[in-house]
Each structure stands twice: as C-alpha cells, then as structure tokens.
N, C-alpha and C positions, 0 to 999 in steps of 0.2 A: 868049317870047310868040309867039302865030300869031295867025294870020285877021287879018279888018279890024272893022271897025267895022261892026254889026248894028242895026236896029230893027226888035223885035219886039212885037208888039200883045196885049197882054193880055186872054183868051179870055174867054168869059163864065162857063166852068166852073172858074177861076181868080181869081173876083170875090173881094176880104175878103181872102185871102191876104196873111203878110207878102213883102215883095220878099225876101227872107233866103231864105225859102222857096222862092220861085217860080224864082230860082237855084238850085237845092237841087235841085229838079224837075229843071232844063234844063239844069244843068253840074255833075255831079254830084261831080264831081273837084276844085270848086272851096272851098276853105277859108276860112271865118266871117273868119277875121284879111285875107285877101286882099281877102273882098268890104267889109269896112269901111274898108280902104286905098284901095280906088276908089269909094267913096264917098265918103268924105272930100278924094277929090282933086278930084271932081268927073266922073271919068270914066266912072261911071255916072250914068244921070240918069233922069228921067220925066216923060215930057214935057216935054223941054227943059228940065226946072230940076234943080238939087244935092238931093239925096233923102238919107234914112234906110235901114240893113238891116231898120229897123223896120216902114217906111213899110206899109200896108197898100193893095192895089191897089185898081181896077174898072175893071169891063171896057170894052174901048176903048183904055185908055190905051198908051201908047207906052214900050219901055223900049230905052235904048240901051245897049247892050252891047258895050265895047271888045274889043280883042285879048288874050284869057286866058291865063295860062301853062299851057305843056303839062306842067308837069313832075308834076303831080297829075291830070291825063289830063281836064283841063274840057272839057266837050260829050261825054265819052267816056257810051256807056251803060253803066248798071250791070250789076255783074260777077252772072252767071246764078245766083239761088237753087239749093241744090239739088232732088233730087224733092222733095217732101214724103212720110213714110210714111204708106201708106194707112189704117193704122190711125188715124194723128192726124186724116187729113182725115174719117173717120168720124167721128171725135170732136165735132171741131167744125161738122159738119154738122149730129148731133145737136142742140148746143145753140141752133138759131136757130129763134126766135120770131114772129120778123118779118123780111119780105125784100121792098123794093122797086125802082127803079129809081136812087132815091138814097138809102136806109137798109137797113142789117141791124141786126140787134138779137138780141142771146146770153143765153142764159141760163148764166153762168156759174158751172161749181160750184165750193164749198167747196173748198181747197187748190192752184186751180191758179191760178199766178201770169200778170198780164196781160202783162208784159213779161220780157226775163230779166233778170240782175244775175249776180255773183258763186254760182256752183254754183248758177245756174237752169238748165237748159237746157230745160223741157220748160215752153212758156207760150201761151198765147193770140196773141201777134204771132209766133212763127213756126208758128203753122197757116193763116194767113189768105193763104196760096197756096192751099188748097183751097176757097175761097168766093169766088176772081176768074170762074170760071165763063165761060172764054173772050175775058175785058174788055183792057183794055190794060194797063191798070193794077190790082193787089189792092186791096183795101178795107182801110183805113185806120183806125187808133185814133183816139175822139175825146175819149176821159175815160177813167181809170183807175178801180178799186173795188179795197183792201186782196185779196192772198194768198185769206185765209183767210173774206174777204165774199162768200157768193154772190147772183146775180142778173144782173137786167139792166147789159146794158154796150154801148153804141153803137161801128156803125163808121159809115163813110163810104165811099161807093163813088169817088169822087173826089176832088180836092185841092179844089176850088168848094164840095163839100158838105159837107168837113172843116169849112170854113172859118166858114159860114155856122151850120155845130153849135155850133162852138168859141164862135163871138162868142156863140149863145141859152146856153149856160153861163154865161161872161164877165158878160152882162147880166142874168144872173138871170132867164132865162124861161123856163127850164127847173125844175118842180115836181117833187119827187122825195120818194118815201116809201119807207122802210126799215120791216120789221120785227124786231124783238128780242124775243127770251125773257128777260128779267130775271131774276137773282136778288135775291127781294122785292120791296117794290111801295111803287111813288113816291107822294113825299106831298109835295105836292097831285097827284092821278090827271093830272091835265093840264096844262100849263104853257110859260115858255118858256126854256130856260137860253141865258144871255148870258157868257159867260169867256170874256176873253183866253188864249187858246193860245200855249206857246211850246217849242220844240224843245231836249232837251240829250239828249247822252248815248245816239242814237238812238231815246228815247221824244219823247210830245208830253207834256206837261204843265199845269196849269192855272198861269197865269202868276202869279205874285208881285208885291207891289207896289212899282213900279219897275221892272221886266224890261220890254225890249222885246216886247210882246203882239202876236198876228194876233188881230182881230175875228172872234168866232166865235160863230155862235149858232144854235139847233135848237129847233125846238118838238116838242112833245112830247105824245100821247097815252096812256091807258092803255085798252088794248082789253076787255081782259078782266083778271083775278085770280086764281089758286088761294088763297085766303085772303092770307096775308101773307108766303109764302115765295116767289113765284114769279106774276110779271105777261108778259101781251103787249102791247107800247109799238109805236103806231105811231111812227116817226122822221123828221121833215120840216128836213132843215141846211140852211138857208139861207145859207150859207158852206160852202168847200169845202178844210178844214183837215184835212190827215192824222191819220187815227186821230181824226178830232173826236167821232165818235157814242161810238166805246168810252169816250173820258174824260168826256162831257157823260154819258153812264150811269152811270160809275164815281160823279162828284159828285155826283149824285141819291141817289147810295146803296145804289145798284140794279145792280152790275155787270152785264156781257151775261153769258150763263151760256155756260162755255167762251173765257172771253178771261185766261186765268191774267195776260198781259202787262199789265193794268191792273187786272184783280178779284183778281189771287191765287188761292190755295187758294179762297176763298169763291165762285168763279167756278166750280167744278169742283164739287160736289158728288155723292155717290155714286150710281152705280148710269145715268147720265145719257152721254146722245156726247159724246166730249171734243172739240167742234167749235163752233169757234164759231157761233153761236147768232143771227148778222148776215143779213140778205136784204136787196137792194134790188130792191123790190118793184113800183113803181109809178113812174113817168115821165111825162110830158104835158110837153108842148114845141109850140113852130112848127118842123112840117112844111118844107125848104129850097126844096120846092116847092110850096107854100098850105096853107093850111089847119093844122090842129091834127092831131099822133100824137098816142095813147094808147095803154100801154104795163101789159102784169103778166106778173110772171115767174112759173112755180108754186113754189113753197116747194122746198127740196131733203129728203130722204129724213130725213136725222135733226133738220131743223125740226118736220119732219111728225110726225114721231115722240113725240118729246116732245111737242109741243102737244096731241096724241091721249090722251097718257099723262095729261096734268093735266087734261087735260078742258077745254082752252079754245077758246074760239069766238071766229073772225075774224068779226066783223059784215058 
C-alpha cells in the first residue's frame, strides 16, 4: 500500500458516472475485485457514508480514497497507445457526421466491427485516437450496432457526456430508426412485434415457453414494396436486445436480405450484395448539453443499390 488518505471532489464533467468508473478514470491500475473489498470495508466512502462500485456520482460530491496498492501501479497513467495508422485515422475521419463540443456521431459501414474480440483487430475503438483532436482525453463509445449493421453510432467526448448518453439509452429517450430491405413483405404492412428474446448457442432466439425471456419489442413500418418479394421496413426497437431487429424480421416472415445467420439461403437471393441489408438510420435524443440532436446517416453503397434496383422509395 502507499500514499495517505485523499478527498477528491467530483467534477462536473464526471456527473452520472458509476464510482467503479470514475476509479477506472483516476487509478487505473486498480482492479474491480480490490475496489469491491474497500468498499465493502468501508474504506471508500462518499461523502462520508459506505458506498457501492455501483453507486452513480454528481458533481460536488466528495470521494475518499484510501492508500491503493502499488502492485497493479493505481494512480499510475495509462500505458502510451500506439501511433494510430494514418490510413485508419482517414478512415474514421471519413465517417463523421456530426461533430460538436460534446458529441461525435459515425456513420459506420457495413463490416467493420465497433469493438475488437477474438481475430478482430481492425475496429472502430482503436481509431478513436485520431478523432481526440488535441483533447486530453479520446472520445469514447456510448452504444454498440452488430459487425455487419451500418449506420449511426455515437461517441462521447468525455466520461460526463458518456455518462449522461448512457443514462438517455438506459431511459429510453433515445428514438432510433433502422432501415431494412426484406425478403417479402410483412403482413400487416405495419405493426408491433413483442418476443421474448433468449440467447443459446451464440445465436439470439425467440424464446420458448418457459425459457428465461429478455422483453423485447420493435415496431415496425413497411415503407415501400416490390410486390410481394421484397419490402422497405422502417425499424423503431424499443429494447436494446442483440441481434433483436434480424430475429423480430425473421418472425415476421420477412428475413433482412443478406443476414443467412437468421434467414438462411432465403436471405441471400440471386444476383443481390451479400451484405447485410441493416442501417441505422435515424436518431433523436437529448442533447447532454440542452436541447434536442437530430441525427440521419446516408444509406451505404449496396443498400443504395438494391433499393435503386427494385425501385423503392424512402418517403
């Protein structure tokens, strides 16, 4: 253990945040299992009382911060990113939409994953060295959209404005529309599907009766038609369930076209981009500094394509 015992005040660009985090921030060395042990000992506190790593801050308040062990290097700053290649930070220069003093917003294409995982290495969280633009800190992920979904995708220029995105998700104040190219065309044209969702096997699934269910549910438009092989759905999820649009599509009867993972062969038809067929299109939220954003990404290249091809019209 080092140091003494600390009170440090929590910033106003730090409001919402959980404390799990705002350690996370400021001692970066220091490990989930440790800060639950001093929390539970009592040796973290805020403002004077026994706290949660859950606990959620605001600004003003007071966190007392014992003697950390050195051996994970707590308070140490993080070890130096490398460059970024200027090719990547082209890249994602390209895709921004909107840029302000507390929001960026990407237009993310088809295939490029938001985070990495196992044999990712090439992903939207490590280009976002090249969109700090001098700051102190990069700009931050606030929501994720599937691999193969393109569209809008928020960051956060701060941990304060992370924070205050996160809760407008959280709280459902965040309105978000999707469009999809179907294969065939839903009946009733517009509607709302309600299925419990439940994960096996690395898919998501419509749940069974009795399985443990996540509440999940999406309304649903139909914008246009090529007769009866092939619709444009506008997509409004009201829940924010992995993979929910492709399976709420699939159950309609209507797979996305290009999602084999839940349409199969019937998703893929001939002659068509074998890409998924997903946008997230449109956005409207509270602004973390007043007021309302509004938000459209353009369609990406082989949406536009096919949509051209069958002749359909976004209203």
């Amino acid at each position: 253990m080092s140091g003494a015992v600390t009170q440090r005040q929590v910033s106003a660009d730090e409001a919402d945040i959980r404390l799990d985090r705002w350690f996370r921030r400021h001692f970066p060395g220091l490990t989930q299992g440790v800060l639950q042990k001093l929390c539970r000992t009592g040796q973290i506190r805020l403002d004077g009382r026994r706290t949660e790593p859950a606990a959620r801050l605001a600004p003003g308040q007071v966190v007392r911060v014992p003697p950390l062990p050195e051996a994970r290097g707590a308070g140490a700053a993080p070890a130096a990113r490398p460059a970024l290649d200027p090719k990547l930070a082209r890249e994602i220069e390209g895709m921004v939409v909107h840029e302000d003093e507390a929001v960026i917003a990407l237009n993310k294409p088809s295939g490029l994953a938001v985070q990495g995982g196992p044999g990712i290495t090439r992903h939207v969280d490590g280009m976002l060295e090249a969109l700090r633009h001098g700051r102190a800190e990069r700009p931050r992920l606030v929501h994720r959209i599937d691999r193969d979904t393109s569209g809008l995708l928020l960051l956060a220029r701060s941990p304060g404005v992370a924070a205050k995105l996160a809760a407008a998700f959280r709280t459902r104040q965040v309105a978000k529309t999707y469009l999809a190219v179907v294969v065939g065309r839903p009946e009733p044209a517009a509607g709302r599907i309600d299925l419990g969702l439940a994960r096996a096997r690395g898919l998501t699934m419509v749940a069974e009766a009795g399985e443990d269910a996540a509440a999940s549910v999406t309304e649903y438009e139909t914008l246009d038609a090529a007769g009866k092989k092939f619709a444009l759905l506008a997509l409004r999820p009201l829940t924010g369930r992995t993979h929910q649009l492709r399976v709420h599509a699939d159950a309609l009867g209507t797979p996305i076209l290009g999602d084999p993972k839940y349409g199969g062969e019937a998703s893929y038809p001939a002659g068509f981009p074998r890409k998924l067929h997903l946008h997230a299109w449109r956005l409207r939220l509270p602004h973390p500094d007043g007021g309302e954003l509004a938000l459209e990404a353009e369609l990406p290249p082989h949406m536009r394509e096919t949509i051209e091809r069958l002749g359909l019209v976004i209203p």
